[in-house]
BAFI-3210 file (N, C-alpha, C; in Angstrom, 3 decimals, decimal comma, padded with zeros to 6 digits):
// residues 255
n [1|2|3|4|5|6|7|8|9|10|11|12|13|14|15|16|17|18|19|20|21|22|23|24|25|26|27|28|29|30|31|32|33|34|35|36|37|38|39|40|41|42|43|44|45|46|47|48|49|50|51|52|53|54|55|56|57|58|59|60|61|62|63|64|65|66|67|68|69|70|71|72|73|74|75|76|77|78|79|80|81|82|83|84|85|86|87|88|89|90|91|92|93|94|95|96|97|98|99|100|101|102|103|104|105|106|107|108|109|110|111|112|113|114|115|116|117|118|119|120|121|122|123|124|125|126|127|128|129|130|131|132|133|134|135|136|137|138|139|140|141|142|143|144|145|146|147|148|149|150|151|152|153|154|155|156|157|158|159|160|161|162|163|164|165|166|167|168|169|170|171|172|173|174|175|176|177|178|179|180|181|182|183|184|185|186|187|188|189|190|191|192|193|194|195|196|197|198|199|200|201|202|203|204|205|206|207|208|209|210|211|212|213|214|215|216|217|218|219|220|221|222|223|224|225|226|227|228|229|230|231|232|233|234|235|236|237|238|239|240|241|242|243|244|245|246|247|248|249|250|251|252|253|254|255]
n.u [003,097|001,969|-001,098|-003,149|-005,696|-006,544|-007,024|-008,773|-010,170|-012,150|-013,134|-015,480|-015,657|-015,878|-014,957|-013,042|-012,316|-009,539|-007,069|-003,969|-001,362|002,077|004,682|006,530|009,683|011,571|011,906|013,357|011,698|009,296|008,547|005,262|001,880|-001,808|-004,298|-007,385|-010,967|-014,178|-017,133|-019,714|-018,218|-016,219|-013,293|-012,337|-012,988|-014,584|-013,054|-011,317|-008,905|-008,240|-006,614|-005,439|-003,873|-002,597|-000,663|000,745|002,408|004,086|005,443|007,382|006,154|004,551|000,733|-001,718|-004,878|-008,828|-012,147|-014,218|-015,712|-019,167|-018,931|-018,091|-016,554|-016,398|-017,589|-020,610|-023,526|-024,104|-025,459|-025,479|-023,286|-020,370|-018,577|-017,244|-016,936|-015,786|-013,669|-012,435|-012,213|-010,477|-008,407|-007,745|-006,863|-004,471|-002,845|-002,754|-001,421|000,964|002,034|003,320|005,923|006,919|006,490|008,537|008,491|009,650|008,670|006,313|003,075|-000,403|-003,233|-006,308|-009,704|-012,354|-014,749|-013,080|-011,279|-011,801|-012,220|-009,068|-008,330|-009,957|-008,671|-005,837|-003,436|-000,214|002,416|004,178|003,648|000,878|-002,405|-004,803|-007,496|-010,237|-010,978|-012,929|-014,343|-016,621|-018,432|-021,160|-022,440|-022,559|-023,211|-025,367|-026,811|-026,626|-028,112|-030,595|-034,295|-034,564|-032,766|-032,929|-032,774|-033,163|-034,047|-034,476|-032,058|-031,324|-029,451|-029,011|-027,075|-024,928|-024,319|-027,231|-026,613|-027,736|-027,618|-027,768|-028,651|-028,805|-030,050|-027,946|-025,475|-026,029|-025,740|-023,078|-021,161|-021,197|-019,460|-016,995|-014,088|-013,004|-011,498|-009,747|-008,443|-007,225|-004,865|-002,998|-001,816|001,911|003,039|004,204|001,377|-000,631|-003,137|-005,797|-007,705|-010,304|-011,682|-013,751|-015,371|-018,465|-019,330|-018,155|-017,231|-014,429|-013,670|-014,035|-011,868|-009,458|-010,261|-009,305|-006,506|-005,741|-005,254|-003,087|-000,438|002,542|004,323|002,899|000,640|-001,414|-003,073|-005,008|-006,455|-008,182|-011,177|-012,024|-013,722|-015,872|-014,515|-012,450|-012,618|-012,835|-010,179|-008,867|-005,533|-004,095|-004,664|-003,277|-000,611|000,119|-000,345|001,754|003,893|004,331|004,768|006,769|008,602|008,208|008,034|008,719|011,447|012,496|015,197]
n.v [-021,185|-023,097|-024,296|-025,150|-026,345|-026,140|-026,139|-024,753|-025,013|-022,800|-020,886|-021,909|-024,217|-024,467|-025,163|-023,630|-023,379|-022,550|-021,429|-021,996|-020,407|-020,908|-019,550|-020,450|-020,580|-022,249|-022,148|-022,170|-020,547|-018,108|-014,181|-013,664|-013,173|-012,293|-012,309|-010,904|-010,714|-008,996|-008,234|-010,473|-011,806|-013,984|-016,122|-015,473|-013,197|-012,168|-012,786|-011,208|-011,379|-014,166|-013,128|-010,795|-012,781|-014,433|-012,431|-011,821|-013,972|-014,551|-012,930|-013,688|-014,100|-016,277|-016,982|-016,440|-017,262|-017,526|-018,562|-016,595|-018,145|-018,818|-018,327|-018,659|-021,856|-022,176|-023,387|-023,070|-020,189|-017,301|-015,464|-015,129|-013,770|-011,183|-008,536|-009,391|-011,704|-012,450|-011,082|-013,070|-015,411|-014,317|-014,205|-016,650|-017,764|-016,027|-016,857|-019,502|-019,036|-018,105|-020,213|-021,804|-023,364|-022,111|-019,759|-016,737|-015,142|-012,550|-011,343|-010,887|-009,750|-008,357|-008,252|-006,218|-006,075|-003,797|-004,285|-006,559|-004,876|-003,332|-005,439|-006,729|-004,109|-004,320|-006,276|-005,826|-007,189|-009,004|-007,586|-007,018|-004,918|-003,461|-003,490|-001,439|-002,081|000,147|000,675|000,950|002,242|003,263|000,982|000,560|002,377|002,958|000,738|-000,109|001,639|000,052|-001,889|-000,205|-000,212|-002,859|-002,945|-003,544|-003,142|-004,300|-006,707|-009,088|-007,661|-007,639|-008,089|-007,977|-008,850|-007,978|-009,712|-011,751|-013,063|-013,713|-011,748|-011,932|-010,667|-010,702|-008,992|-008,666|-008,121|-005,291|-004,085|-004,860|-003,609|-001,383|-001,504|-000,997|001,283|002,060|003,859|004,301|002,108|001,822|003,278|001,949|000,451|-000,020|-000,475|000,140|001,460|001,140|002,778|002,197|003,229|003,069|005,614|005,731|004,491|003,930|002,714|002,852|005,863|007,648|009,269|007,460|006,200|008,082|009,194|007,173|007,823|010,399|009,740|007,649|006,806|005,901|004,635|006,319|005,655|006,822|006,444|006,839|005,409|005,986|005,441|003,327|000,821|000,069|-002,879|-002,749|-003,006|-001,303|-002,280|-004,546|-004,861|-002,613|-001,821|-004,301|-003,787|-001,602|-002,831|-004,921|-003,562|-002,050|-003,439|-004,773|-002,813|-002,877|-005,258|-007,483|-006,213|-006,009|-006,275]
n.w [-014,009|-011,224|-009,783|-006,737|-005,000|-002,197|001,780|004,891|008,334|009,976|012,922|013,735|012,962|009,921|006,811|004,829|001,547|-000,797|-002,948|-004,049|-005,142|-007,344|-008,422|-011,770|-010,900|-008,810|-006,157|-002,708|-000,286|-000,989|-001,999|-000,849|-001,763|-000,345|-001,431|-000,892|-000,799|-001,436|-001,030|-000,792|-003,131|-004,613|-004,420|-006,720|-007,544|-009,550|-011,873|-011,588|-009,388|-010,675|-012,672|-011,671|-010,071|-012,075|-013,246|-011,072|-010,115|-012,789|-011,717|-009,940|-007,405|-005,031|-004,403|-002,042|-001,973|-000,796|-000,643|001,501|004,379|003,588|001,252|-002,215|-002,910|-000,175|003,076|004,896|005,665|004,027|004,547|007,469|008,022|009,372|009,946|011,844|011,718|009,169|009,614|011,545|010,311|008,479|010,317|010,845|008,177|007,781|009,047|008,775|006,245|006,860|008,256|006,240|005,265|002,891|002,463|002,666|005,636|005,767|003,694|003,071|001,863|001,294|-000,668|-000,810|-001,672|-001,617|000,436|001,485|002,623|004,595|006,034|006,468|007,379|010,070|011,095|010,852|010,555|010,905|008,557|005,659|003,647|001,750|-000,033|-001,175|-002,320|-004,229|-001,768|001,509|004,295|005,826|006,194|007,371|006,615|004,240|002,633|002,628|000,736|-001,197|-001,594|-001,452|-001,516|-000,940|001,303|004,893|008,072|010,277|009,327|006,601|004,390|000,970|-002,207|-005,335|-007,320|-010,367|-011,995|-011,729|-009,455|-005,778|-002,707|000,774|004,116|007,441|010,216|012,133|010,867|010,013|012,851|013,677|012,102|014,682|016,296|015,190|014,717|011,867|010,124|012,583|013,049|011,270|011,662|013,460|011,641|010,451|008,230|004,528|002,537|-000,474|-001,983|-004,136|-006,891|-008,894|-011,858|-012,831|-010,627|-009,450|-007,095|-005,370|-003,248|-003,561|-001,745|000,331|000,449|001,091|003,562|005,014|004,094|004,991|007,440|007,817|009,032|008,720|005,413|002,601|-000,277|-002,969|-005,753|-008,800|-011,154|-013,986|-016,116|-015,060|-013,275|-010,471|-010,142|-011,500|-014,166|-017,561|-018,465|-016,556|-016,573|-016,153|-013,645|-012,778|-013,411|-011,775|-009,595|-009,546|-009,871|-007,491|-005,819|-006,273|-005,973|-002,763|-001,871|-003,061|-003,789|-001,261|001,127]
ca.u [002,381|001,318|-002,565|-003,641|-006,819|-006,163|-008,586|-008,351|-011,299|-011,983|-013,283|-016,796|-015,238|-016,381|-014,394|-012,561|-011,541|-008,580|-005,909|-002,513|-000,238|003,497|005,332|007,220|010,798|012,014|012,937|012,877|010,807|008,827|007,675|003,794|000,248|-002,906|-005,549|-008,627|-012,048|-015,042|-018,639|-020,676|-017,826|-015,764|-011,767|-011,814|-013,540|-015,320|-012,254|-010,312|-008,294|-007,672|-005,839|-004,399|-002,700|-001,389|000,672|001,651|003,462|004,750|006,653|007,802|005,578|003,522|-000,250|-002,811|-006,283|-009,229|-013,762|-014,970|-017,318|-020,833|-019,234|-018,179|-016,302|-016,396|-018,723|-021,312|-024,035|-023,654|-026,611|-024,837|-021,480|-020,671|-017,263|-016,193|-016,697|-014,982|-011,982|-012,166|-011,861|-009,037|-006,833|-007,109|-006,273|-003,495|-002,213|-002,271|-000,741|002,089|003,018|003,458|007,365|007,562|005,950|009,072|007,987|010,118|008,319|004,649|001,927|-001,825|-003,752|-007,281|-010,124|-013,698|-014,848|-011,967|-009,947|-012,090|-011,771|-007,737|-007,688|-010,483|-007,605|-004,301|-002,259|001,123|002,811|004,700|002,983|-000,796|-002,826|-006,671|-008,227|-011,569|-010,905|-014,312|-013,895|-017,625|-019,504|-021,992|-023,067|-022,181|-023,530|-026,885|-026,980|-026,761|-029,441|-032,113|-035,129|-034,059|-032,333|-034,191|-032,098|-033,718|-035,199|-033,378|-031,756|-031,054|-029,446|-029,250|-026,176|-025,268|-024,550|-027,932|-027,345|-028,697|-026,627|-028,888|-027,717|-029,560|-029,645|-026,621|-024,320|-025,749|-025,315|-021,752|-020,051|-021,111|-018,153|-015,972|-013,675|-011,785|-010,258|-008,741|-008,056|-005,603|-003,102|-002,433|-001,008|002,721|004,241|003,572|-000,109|-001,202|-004,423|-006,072|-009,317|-010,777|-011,659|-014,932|-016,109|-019,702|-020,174|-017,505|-016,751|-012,885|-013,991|-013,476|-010,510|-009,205|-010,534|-008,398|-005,112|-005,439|-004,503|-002,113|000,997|003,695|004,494|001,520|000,665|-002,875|-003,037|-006,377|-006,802|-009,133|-011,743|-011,489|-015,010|-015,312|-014,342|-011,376|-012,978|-012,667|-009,161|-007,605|-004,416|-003,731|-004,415|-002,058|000,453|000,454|000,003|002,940|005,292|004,397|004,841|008,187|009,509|007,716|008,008|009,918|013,344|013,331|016,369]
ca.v [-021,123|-024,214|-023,775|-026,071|-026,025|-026,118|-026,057|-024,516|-024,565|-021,532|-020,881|-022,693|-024,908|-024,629|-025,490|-022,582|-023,315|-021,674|-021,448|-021,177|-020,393|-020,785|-019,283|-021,921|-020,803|-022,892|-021,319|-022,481|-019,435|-017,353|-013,280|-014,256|-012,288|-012,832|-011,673|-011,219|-010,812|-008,108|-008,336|-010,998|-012,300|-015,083|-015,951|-015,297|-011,745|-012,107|-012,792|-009,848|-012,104|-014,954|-012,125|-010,687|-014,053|-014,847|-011,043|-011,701|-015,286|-014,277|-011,833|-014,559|-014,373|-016,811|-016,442|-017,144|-016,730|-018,112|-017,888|-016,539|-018,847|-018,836|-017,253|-019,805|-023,059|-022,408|-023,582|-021,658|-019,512|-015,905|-014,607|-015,068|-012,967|-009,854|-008,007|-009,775|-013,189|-012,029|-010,787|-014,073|-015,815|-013,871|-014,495|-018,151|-017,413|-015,168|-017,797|-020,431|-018,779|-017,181|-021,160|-022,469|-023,454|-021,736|-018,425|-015,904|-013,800|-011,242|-010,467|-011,008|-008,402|-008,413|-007,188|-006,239|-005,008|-003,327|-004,754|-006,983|-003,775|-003,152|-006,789|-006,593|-003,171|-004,419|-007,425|-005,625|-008,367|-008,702|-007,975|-005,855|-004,310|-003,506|-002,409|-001,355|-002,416|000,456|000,938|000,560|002,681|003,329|-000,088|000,445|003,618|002,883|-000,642|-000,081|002,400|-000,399|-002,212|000,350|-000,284|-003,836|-002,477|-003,414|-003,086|-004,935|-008,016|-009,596|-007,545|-008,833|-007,387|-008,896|-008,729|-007,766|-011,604|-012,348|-013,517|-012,270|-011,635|-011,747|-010,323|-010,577|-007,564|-008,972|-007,721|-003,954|-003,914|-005,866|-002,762|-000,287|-002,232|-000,942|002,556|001,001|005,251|004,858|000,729|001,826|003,949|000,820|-000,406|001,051|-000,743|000,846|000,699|001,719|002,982|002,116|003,365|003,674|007,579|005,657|003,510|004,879|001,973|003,232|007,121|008,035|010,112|006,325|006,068|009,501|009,487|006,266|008,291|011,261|009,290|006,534|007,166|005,338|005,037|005,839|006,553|006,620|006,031|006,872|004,978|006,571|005,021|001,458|000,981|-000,853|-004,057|-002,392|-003,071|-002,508|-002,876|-004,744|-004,984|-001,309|-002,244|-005,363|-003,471|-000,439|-003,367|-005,489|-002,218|-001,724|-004,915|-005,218|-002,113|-002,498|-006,242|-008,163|-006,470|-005,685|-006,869]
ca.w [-012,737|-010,832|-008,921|-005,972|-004,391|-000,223|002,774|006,550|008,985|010,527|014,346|013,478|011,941|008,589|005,403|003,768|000,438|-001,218|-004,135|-003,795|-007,070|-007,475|-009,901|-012,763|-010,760|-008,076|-004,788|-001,289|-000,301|-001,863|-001,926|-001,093|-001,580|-000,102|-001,904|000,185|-001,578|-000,982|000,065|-001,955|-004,299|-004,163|-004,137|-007,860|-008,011|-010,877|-012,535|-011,074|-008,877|-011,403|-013,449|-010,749|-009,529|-012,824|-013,043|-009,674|-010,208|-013,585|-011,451|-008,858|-006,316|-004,884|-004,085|-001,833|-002,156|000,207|-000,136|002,929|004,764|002,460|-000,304|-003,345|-002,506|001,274|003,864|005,952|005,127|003,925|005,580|008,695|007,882|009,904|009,703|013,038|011,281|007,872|010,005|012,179|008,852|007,646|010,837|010,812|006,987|007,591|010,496|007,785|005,139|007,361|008,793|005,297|005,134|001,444|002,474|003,029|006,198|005,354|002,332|003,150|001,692|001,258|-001,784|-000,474|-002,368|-001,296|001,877|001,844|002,727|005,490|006,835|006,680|008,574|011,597|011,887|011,437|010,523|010,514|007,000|004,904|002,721|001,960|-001,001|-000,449|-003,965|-003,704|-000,213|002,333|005,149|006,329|005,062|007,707|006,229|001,945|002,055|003,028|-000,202|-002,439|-001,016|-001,825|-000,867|-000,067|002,583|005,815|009,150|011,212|008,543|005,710|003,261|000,061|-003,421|-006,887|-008,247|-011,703|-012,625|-011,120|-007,993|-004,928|-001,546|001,956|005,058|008,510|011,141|012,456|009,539|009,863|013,496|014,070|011,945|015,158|016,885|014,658|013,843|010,982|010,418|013,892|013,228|009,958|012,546|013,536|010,346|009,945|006,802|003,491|001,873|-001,709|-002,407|-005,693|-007,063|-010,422|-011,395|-012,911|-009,711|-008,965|-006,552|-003,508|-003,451|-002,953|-000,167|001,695|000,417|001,568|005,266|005,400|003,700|006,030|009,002|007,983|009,835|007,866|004,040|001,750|-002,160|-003,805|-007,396|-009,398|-012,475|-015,022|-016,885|-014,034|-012,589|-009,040|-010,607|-012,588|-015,470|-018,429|-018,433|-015,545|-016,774|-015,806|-011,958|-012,800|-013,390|-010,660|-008,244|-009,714|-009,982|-006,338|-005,156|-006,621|-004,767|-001,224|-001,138|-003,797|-003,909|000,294|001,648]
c.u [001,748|000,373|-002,835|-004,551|-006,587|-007,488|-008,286|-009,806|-010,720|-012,917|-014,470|-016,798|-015,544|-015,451|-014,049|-011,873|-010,618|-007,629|-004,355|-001,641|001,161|003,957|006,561|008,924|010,663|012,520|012,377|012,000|010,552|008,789|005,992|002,958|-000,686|-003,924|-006,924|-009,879|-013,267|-016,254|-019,226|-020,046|-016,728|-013,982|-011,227|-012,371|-014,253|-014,194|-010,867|-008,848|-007,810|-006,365|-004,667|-002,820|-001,591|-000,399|001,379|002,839|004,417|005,612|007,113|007,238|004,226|002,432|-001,135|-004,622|-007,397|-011,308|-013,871|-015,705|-018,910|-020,079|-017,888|-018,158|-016,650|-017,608|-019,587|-022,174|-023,923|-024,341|-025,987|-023,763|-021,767|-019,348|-016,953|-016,125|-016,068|-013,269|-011,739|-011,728|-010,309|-007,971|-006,521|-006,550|-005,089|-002,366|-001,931|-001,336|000,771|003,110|003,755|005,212|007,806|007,208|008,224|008,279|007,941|009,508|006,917|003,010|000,393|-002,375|-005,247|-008,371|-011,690|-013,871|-013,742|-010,629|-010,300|-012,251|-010,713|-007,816|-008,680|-009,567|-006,133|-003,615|-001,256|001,575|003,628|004,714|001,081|-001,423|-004,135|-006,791|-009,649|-011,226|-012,528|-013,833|-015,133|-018,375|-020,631|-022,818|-023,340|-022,851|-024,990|-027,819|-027,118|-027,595|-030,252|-032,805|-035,366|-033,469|-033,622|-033,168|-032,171|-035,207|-033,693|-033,394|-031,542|-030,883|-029,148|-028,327|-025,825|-024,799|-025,732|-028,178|-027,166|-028,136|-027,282|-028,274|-028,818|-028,928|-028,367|-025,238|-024,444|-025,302|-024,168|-020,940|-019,914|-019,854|-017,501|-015,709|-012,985|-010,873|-009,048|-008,092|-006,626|-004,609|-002,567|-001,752|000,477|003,244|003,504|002,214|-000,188|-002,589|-004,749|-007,497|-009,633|-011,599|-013,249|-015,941|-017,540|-020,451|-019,299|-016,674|-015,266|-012,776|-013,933|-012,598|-009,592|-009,518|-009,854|-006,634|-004,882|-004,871|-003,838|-000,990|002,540|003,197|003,117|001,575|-001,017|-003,048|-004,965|-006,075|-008,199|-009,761|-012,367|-012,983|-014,314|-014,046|-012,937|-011,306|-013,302|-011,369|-008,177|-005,958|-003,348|-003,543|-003,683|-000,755|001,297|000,775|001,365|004,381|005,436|005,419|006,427|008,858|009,792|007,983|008,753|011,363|013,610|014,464|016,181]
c.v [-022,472|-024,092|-025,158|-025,441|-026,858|-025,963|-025,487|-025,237|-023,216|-022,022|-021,992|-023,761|-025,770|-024,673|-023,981|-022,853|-022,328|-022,108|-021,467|-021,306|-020,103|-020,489|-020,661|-022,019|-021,564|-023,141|-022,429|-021,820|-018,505|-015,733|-014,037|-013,066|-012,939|-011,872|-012,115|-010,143|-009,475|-008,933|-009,069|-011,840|-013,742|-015,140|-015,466|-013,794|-011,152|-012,206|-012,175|-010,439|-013,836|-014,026|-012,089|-011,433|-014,730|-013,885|-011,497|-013,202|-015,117|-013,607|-012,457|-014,361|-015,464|-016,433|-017,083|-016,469|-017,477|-017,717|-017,823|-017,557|-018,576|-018,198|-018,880|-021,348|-023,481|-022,724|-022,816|-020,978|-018,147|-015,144|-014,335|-014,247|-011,678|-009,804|-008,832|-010,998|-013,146|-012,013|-012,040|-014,971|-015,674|-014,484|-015,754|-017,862|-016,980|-016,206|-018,731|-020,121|-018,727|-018,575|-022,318|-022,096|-022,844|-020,351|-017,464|-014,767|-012,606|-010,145|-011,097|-009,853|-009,014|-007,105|-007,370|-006,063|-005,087|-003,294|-005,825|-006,354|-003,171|-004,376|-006,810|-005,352|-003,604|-005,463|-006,811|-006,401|-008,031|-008,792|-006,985|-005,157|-004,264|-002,888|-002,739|-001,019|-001,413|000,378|001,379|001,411|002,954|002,589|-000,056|001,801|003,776|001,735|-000,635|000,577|001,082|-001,606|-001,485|-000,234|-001,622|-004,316|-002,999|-004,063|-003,976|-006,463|-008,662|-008,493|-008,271|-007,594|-008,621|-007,545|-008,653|-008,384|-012,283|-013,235|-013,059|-012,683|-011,045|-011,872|-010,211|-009,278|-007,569|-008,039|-006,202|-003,807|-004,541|-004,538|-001,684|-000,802|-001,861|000,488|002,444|002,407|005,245|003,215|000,827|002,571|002,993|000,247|000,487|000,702|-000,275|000,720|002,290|001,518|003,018|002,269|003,611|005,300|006,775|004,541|004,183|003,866|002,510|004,903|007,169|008,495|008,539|005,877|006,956|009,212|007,660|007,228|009,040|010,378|008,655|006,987|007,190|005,742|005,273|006,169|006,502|007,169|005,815|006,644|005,280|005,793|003,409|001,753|-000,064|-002,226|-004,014|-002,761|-001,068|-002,962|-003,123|-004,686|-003,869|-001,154|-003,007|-004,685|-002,144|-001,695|-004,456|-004,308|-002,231|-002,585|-004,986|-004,394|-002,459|-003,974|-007,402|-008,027|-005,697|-006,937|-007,652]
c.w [-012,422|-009,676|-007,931|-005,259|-003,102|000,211|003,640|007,054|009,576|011,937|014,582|013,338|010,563|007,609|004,846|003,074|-000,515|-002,411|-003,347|-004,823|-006,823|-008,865|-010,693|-011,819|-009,376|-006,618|-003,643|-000,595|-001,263|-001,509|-001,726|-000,401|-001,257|-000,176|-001,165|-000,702|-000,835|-001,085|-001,306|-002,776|-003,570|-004,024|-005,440|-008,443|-009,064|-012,014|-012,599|-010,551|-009,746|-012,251|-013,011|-010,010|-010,498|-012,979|-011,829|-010,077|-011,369|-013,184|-010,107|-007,512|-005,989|-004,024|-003,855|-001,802|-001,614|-000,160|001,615|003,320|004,304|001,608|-001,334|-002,792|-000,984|002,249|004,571|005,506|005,300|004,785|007,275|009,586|008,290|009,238|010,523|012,126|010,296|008,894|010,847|011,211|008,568|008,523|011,057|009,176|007,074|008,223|009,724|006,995|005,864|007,981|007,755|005,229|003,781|001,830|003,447|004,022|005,991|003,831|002,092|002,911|001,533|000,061|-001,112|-001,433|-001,743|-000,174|002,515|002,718|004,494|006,634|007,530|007,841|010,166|012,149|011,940|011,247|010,128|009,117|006,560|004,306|002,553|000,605|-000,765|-002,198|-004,342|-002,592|000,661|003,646|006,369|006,216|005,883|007,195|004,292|001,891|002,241|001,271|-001,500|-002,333|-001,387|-001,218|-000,369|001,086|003,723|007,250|010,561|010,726|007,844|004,651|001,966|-001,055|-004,333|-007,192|-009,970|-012,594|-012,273|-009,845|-006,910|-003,435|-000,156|002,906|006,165|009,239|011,836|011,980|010,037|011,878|014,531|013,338|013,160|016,074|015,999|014,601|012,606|010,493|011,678|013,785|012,254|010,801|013,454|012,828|010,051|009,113|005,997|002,604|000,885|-001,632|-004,041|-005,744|-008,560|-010,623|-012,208|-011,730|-009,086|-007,609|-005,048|-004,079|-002,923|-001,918|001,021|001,850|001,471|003,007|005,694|005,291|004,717|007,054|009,216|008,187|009,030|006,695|003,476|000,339|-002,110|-005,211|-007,966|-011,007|-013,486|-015,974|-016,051|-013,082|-010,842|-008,919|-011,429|-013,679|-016,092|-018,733|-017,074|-015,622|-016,136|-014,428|-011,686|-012,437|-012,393|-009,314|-008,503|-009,206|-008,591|-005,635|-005,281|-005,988|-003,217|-001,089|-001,998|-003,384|-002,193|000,215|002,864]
res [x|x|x|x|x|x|x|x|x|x|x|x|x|x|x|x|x|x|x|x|x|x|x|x|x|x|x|x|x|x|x|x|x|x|x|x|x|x|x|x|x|x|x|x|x|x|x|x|x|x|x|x|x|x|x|x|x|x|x|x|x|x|x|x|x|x|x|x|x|x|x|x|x|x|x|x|x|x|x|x|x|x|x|x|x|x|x|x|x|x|x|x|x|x|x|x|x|x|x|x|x|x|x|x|x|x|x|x|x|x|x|x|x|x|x|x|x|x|x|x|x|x|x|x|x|x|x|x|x|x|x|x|x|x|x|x|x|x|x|x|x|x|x|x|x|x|x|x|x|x|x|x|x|x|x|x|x|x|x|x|x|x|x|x|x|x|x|x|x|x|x|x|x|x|x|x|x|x|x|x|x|x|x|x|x|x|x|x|x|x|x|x|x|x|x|x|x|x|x|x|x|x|x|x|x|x|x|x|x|x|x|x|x|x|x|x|x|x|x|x|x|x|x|x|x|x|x|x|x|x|x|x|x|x|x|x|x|x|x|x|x|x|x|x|x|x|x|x|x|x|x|x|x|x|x]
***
């Protein structure tokens, strides 16, 4: 696998730093993923997405990966970030990725995970595939919950993360999701999407998964991995490999 660290701007035009990994073989085009990140974390997921990117290239696909604006390498402050600006993000992201002369159109998917999942479906982007990592379906109603009494709707929130550091959101953030249905935004999406959830995640209930499944039109699966907290810890490898297997049906060996 060979890693380069890339840039875009986005609408603001702030600095979004990114990865992009090629696998050791040789092609003119590639299969290519774009792993897109949840609420707070960065392009590498706490590690989730370093993993992730090496399974994926080992199995000839190349992969991109991008911080939001305020979140690691990228410019901007977090406090600032709604959904609209996350998904504004993504589609200069997606717009980049998609004009890169190695990227195979024909075989373009998106691995999401958390709020990442709920980013991808308020944009809809074109692709071929989809997998919702923890799937987010209500974040204006679940995200407030993990806030506690930090929560404050109309101040600064703020949580402390369980690496110690601490993720502050202005009133902006809680009222930018009432612009959204993101249930009625996924019957928009008709190429095939996997659902993945751990059967120990106590941080996003399946029930947000689910009121996404009910209504997706086209192909679907949902796959519950046992013992796999939010983070798909403690063994990622197990999410590696449902989302490789996938991958290789729905978007590797298309024709």
């Amino acid at each position: 696998m060979q890693e380069t660290k890339i840039s875009i701007k986005n609408k603001q035009g702030e600095k979004l730093v990114g990865l992009r990994a090629v696998p050791d073989s040789n092609l003119e085009k590639y299969p290519t993923v774009l792993l897109v990140h949840g609420f707070g974390v960065t392009k590498e997921g706490y590690g989730m997405f370093d993993i992730l990117s090496e399974r994926l290239t080992e199995n000839g696909m190349q992969v991109y990966r991008f911080d939001f604006s305020g979140s690691g390498e990228s410019e901007g402050d977090y406090s600032e970030t709604t959904l609209t600006k996350l998904k504004n993000d993504l589609e200069e992201i997606v717009k980049y990725v998609r004009n890169q002369a190695e990227v195979d159109l024909n075989k373009f998917g998106i691995v999401a995970q958390s709020l990442g999942t709920s980013t991808t479906i308020a944009l809809t982007p074109e692709m071929k595939c989809l997998i919702c990592l923890g799937a987010v379906s209500h974040p204006g109603d679940k995200l407030p919950i993990k806030f506690g009494e930090n929560y404050h709707p109309d101040g600064i929130s703020s949580r402390v993360r369980s690496n110690g550091t601490v993720t502050t959101v202005k009133p902006s953030f809680w009222q930018d999701f009432k612009n959204y249905d993101l249930v009625d935004s996924i019957k928009n999406i008709s190429c095939p999407i996997l659902f993945i959830n751990g059967g120990a995640d106590t941080d996003v209930s399946i029930s947000e998964m689910q009121a996404y499944f009910d209504v997706v039109t086209g192909p679907k699966e949902k796959v519950l991995i046992e013992g796999l907290d939010h983070g798909m810890n403690p063994d990622r490898d197990k999410m590696c490999k449902v989302v490789v297997g996938w991958l290789n049906k729905n978007l590797v060996n298309l024709i």
